[in-house]
C-alpha positions in Angstrom: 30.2 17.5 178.0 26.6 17.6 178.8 26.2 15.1 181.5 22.4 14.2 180.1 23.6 13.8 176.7 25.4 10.4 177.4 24.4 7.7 176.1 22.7 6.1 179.4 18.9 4.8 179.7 16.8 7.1 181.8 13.1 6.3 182.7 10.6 9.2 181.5 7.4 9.3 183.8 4.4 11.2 181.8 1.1 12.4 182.9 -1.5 12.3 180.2 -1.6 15.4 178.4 -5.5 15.8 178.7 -5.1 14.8 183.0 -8.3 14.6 184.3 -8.9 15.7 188.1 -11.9 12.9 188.4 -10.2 9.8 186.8 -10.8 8.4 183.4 -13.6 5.9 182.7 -15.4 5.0 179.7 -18.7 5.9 181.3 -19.2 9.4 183.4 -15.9 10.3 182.7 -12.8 10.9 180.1 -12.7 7.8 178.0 -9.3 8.3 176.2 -6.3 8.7 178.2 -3.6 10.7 175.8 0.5 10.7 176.5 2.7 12.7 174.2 6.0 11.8 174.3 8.5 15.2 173.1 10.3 15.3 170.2 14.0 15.0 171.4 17.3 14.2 171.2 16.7 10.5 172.0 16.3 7.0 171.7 12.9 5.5 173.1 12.8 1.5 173.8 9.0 1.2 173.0 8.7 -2.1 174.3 9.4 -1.6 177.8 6.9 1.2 178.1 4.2 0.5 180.4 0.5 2.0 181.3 0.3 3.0 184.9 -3.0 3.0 186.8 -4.8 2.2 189.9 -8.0 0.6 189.3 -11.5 1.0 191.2 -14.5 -1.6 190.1 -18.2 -0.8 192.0 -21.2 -2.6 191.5 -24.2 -0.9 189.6 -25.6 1.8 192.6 -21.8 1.9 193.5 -21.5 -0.9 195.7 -18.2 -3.0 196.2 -17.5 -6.3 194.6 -17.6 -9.1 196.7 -16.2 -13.0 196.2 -19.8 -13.9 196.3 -20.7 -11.9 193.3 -20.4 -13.5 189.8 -18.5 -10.7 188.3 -15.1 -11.6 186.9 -12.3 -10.1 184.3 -10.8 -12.6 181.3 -8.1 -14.6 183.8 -5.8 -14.5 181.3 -5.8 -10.6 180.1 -6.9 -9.3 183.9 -6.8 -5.3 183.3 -4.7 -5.4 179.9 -8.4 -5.5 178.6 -8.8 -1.9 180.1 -7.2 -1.1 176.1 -9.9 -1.3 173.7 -8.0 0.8 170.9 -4.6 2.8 170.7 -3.6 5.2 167.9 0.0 6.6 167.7 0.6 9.4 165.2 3.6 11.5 165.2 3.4 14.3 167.3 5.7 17.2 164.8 4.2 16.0 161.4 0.7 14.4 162.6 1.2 11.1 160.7 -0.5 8.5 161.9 1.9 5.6 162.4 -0.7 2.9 163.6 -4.1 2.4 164.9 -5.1 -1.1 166.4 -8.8 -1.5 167.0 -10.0 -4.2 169.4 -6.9 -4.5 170.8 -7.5 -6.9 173.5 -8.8 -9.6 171.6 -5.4 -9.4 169.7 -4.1 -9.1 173.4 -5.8 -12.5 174.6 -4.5 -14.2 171.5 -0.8 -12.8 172.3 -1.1 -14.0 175.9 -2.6 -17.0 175.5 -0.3 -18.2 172.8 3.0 -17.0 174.3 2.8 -17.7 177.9 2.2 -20.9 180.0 0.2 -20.7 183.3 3.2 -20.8 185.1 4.4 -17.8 183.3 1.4 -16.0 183.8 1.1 -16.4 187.0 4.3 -15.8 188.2 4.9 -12.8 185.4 2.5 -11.6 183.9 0.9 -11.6 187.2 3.1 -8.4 188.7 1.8 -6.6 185.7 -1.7 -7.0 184.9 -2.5 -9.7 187.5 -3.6 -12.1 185.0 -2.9 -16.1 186.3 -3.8 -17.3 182.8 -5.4 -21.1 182.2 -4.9 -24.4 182.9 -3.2 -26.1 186.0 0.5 -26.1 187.6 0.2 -29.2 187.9 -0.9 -31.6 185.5 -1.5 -34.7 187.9 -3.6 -32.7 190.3 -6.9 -30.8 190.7 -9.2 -29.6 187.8 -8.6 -26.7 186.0 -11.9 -25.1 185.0 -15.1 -25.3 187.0 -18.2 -25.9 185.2 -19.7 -22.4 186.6 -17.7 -18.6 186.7 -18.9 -18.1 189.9 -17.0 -21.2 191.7 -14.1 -21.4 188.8 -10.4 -20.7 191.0 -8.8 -19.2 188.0 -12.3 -16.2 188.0 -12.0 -16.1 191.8 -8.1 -15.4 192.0 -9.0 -12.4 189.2 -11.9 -11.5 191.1 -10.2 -10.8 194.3 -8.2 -8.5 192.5 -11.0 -6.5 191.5 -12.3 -6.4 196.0 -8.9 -4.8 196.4 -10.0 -0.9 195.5 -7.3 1.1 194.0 -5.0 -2.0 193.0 -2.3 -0.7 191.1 -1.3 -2.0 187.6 1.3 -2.0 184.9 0.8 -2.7 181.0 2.9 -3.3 178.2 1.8 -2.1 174.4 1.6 -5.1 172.1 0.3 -2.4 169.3 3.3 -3.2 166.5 4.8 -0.1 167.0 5.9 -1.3 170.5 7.0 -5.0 169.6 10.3 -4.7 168.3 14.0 -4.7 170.1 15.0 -1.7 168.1 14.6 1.8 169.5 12.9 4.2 167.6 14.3 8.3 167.0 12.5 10.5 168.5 13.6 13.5 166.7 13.6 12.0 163.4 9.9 10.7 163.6 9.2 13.9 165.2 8.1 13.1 169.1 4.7 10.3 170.0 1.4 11.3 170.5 -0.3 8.3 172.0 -4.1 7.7 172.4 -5.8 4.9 174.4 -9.7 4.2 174.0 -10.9 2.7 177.4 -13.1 -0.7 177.0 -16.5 -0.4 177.6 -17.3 -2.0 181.5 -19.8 -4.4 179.9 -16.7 -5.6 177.9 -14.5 -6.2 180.5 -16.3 -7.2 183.3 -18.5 -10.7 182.9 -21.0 -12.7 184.8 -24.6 -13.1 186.3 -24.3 -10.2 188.5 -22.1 -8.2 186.1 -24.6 -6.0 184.2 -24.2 -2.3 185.2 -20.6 -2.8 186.8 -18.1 0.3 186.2 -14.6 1.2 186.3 -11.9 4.3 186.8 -8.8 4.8 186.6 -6.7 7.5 188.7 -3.2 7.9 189.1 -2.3 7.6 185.6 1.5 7.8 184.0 3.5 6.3 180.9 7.0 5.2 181.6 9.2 5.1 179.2 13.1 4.2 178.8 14.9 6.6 176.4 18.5 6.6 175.8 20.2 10.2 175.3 22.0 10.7 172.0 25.3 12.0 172.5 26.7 14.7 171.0 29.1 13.2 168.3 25.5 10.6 167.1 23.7 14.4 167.6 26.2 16.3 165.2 26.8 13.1 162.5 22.8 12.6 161.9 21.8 12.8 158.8 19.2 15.0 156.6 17.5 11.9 156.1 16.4 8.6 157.1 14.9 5.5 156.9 12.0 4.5 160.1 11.0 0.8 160.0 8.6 -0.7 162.2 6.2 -3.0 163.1 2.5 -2.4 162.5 -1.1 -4.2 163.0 -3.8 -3.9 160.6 -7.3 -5.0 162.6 -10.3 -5.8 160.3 -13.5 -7.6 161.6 -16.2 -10.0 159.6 -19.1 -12.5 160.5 -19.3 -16.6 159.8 -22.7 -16.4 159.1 -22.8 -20.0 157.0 -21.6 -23.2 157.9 -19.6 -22.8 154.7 -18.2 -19.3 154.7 -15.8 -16.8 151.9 -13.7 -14.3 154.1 -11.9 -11.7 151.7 -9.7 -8.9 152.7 -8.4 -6.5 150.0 -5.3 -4.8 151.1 -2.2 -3.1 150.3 0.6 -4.2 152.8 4.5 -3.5 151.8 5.7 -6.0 154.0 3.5 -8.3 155.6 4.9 -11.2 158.0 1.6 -12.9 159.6 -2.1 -13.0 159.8 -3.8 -13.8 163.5 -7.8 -14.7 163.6 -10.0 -15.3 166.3 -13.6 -15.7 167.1 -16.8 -14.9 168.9 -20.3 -16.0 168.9 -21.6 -12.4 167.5 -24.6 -12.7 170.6 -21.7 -12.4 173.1 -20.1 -8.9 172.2 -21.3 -6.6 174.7 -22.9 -8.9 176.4 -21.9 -9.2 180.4 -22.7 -12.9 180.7 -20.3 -13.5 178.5 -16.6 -13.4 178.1 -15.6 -10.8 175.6 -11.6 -12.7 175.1 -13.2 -15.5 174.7 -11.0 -17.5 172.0 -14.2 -19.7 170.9 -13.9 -22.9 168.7 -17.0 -22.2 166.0 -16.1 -26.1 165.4 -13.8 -25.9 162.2 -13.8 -28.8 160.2 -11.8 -27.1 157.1 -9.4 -24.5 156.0 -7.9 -22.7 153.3 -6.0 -20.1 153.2 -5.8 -18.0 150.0 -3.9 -15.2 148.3 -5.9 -14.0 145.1 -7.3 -17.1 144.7 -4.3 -19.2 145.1 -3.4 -21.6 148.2 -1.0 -19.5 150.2 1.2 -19.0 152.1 0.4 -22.7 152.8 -0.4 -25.2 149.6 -3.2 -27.1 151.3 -6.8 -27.3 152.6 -6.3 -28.4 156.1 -9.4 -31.1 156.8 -10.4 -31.6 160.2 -10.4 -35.6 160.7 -13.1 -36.1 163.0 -17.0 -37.2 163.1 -18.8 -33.8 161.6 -22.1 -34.6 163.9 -20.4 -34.7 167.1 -20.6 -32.0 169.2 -17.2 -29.3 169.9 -17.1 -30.7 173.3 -16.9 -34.2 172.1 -14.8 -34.3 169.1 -11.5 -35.9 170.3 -9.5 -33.6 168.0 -6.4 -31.1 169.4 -6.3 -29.6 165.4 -3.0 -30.4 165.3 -2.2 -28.5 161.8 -4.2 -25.7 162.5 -2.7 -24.8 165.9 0.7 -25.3 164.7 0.2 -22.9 161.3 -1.5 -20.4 164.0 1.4 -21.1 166.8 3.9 -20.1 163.8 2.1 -16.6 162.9 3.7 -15.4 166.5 7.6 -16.0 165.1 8.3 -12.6 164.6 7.3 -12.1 167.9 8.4 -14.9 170.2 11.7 -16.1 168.4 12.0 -19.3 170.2 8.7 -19.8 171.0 8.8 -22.6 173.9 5.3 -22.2 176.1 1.5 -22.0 175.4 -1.7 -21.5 176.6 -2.6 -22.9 173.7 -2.5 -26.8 174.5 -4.4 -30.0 174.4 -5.8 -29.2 178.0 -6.9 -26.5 176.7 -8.6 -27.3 173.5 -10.1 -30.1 175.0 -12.7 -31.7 177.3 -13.5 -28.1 179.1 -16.9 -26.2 178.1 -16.0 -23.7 175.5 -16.0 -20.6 178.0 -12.9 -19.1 177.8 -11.5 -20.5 174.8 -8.0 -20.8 173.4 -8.5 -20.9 169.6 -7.2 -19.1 166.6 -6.2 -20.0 163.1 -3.3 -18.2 161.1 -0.5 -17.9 159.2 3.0 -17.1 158.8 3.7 -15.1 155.3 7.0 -14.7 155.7 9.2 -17.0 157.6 12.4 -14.6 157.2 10.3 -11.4 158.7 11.0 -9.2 156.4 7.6 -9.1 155.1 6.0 -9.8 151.3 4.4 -6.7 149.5 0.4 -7.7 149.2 -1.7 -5.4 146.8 -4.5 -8.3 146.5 -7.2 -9.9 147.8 -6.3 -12.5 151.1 -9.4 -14.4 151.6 -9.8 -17.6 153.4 -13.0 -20.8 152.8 -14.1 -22.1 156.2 -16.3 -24.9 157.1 -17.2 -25.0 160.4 -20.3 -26.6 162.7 -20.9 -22.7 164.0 -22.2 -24.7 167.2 -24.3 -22.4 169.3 -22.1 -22.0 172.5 -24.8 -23.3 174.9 -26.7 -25.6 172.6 -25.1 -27.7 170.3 -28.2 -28.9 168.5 -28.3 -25.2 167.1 -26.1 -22.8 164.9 -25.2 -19.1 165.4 -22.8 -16.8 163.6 -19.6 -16.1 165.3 -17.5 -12.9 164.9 -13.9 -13.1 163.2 -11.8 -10.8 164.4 -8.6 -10.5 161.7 -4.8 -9.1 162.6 -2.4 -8.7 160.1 1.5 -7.8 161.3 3.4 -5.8 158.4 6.4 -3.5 158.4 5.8 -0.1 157.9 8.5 2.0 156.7 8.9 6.2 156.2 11.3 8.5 155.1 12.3 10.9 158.0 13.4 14.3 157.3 12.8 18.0 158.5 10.0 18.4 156.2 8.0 15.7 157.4 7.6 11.7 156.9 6.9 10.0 153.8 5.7 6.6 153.4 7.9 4.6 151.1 
């Protein structure tokens, strides 16, 4: 017997496929880092593979960052924000399987709604090097300062960025990559995988942020595949069925105080919807956190499925005194946070810790943020088909971040989680 066809888990290291002898970097440099994975007799366990890099930051004119400078990553995403969009397509039959644009604002929503401080600090932390928000201890010490420059959670992610050539690790948290099952290489014909590097003045923030660059050397994709053996190699069939997660990633402004979202799509088995949002003066900006999860100041909610309340019957009203200011209103937005929290079931089953807390949400200035709204469509995961029109009525203050006597329009950035399935044969894959 073939000693490599036994069904064991080996760990595949690849370069990318377009190496590049100066280092990737979305400035100056290559900008997309592509992997492609072979089409083989094997098993691949998408969601441990990880993103190997080592990382150097300088200082416009190329000098190093100091722990003086105001320059500072998201402390909850660190370097995951390095992805700004990933497409997988099949490598044999050229399919496109998924494409996730802004990625890591769907990334600081998934981080900051799974995983405690504690957790990101003491796991996360040998990954990315994110620490995450809030404090270990909830009797001592303050967890945000008023100021980037002096905040402990920006200076831990800041010191990471003085250490030149720090090495880093990074799961995918594209759909494709989310579930338990493994996915066939052979029979959905090998993985070609693209990542679009973030633009520096996304990633970096801060006073003394504006022309600060990055690049990335020492680049590899591990990957776990198990071996078929030769009795699963000889007993495959002509045929078959390839289900899997899949995001779809739309974007749209709150530009009134009283605002109609609609998205017409055609999803075969959508599960959840995830929103988040941005003052639309701080993309690209570098004073200003890109995974920021801002609060526009919501004061009502409805969720709609061609015209119709759904998944959720209601209008969810914020009960709180509209004139006060975000900062002041004493609300947590109980129902809100819990609808959103449940939007994450397929992913976190038993879904125990948060970012995403009273602490938080409350009596901090609205810098880094911990808000979204969403739902869950289908509490069995098994998706509902949608060939309609999912639109959604918000009222909200759309309080300017940094003056609460004025308005501005904020950003929504929208992520919908469906199943995708395709027939797999020798003559291609079909979408059923």
């Amino acid at each position: 017997m073939n000693s490599v066809a036994v069904q064991q888990k080996r760990f595949l290291q690849l370069v990318p496929s377009n190496n590049s002898t100066t280092g990737f970097s979305p400035s100056g440099a290559q900008p997309i880092i592509r992997f492609t994975v072979a089409d083989m007799q094997a098993l691949a366990l998408l969601k441990d593979a990880r993103l190997n890099f080592k990382m150097t930051a300088t200082k416009a004119g190329g000098g190093a960052i100091a722990l003086t400078d105001d320059i500072n990553v998201d402390s909850v995403l660190s370097q995951c924000g390095v992805m700004d969009q990933v497409i997988v397509t099949s490598a044999r039959f050229g399919n496109t399987l998924e494409q996730v644009l802004n990625l890591g604002r769907l990334e600081s929503s998934y981080y900051r709604s799974k995983y405690s401080p504690k957790m990101m600090a003491s796991n996360t932390f040998h990954q990315s090097r994110g620490i995450g928000l809030g404090r270990f201890n909830r009797f001592e010490g303050q967890f945000q300062s008023a100021s980037d420059l002096n905040d402990r959670a920006a200076q831990a992610t800041r010191k990471q960025l003085i250490d030149q050539g720090k090495a880093y690790s990074l799961p995918f948290h594209v759909g494709l990559f989310l579930s338990d099952d493994t996915m066939d290489l052979s029979a959905i014909g090998g993985l070609q995988i693209s990542v679009y590097l973030q633009k520096s003045e996304a990633l970096f923030f801060g006073a003394n942020a504006a022309g600060v660059t990055y690049s990335l050397s020492d680049v590899s994709l591990t990957l776990p595949v198990i071996y078929k053996t030769a009795e699963q190699i000889a007993s495959q069939p002509a045929e078959s069925v390839i289900s899997f997660l899949n995001w779809t990633s739309l974007y749209s402004v709150l530009d009134s105080t009283s605002s109609a979202i609609a998205y017409r799509l055609m999803l075969k088995g959508l599960i959840s919807g995830i929103h988040n949002m941005l003052p639309t003066s701080q993309i690209n900006n570098s004073t200003s956190n890109q995974f920021a999860l801002k609060q526009p100041g919501l004061e009502s909610l409805t969720q709609l499925r061609d015209g119709v309340r759904a998944p959720y019957e209601k209008q969810v009203i914020v009960a709180e005194t509209p004139s006060l200011s975000i900062e002041n209103k004493s609300t947590t937005y109980p129902e809100i946070i819990t609808d959103y929290l449940s939007a994450w079931g397929i992913v976190a089953k038993d879904h125990l810790y948060s970012q995403t807390i009273p602490e938080n949400l409350k009596g901090v200035a609205n810098r880094s943020g911990v808000f979204s709204f969403g739902a869950n469509y289908d509490p069995e995961s098994s998706g509902i088909n949608v060939n309609g029109v999912l639109s959604f009525d918000i009222q909200s203050k759309l309080q300017k971040d940094d003056d609460a006597a004025l308005t501005e329009p904020y950003a929504m950035f929208s992520y919908f989680l469906s199943r995708q399935s395709f027939v797999a044969s020798s003559q291609g894959l079909v979408a059923m």
